[in-house]
C-alpha positions in Angstrom: 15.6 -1.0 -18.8 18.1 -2.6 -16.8 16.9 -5.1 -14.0 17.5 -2.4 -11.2 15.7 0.0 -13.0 12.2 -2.6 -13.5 12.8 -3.2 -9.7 12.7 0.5 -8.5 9.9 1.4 -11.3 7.6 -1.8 -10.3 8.6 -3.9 -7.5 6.7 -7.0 -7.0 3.7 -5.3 -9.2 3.4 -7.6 -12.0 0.1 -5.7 -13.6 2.2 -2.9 -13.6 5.1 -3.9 -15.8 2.8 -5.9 -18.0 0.7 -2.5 -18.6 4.4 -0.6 -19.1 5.1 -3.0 -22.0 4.9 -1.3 -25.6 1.6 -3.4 -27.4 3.7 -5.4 -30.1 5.4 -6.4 -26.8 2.3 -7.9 -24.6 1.6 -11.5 -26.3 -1.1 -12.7 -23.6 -4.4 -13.8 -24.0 -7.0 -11.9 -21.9 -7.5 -14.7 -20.2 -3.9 -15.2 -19.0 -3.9 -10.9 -18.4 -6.7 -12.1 -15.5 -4.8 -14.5 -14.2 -1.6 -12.0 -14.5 -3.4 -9.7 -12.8 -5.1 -11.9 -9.9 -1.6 -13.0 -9.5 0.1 -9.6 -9.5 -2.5 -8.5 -6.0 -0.9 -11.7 -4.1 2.7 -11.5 -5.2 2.6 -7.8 -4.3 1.5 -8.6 -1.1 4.2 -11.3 -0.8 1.2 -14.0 -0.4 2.9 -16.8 -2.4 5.6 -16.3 0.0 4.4 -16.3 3.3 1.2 -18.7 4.8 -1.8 -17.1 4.9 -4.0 -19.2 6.8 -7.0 -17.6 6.0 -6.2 -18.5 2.3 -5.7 -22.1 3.3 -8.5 -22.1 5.0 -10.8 -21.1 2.1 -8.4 -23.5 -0.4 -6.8 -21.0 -1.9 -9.7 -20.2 -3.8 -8.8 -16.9 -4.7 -5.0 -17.8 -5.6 -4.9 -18.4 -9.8 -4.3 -21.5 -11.4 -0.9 -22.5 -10.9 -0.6 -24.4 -14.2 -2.0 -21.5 -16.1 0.8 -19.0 -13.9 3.3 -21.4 -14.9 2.6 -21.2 -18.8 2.5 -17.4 -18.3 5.6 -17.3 -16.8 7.6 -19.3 -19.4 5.9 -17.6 -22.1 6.6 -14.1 -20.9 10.8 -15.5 -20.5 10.9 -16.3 -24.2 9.7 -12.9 -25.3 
């Protein structure tokens, strides 16, 4: 797919274009799907761009671990 194309089909929805991948494709550990996944509900929502004070306010307790995001990140670039 061209990058237009993974825009229009899944947006900000990161869950969504991790599911769309063929299995031989996905190379995350369940643990890092979670995290994917917990990640995917704020991103959609644009909540690691915009304050959300009420997530500041509770620590950002629901927000995944940023080191863990980070490793998913550059793992998923070098497929």
């Amino acid at each position: 797919m061209t990058q237009v194309e993974v825009k229009d089909k899944f947006g900000h929805n990161l869950e969504k274009a991790y599911d769309a991948l063929d299995s031989a494709e996905k190379s995350l550990t369940q643990i890092e799907e979670d995290t994917l996944r917990r990640a995917s509900k704020i991103y959609d929502d644009k909540g690691f761009e915009y304050f959300d004070p009420e997530a500041a306010l509770k620590g950002y307790k629901g927000f995944p671990d940023l080191t863990l995001l980070d490793s998913i990140a550059r793992k998923m670039i070098v497929m």
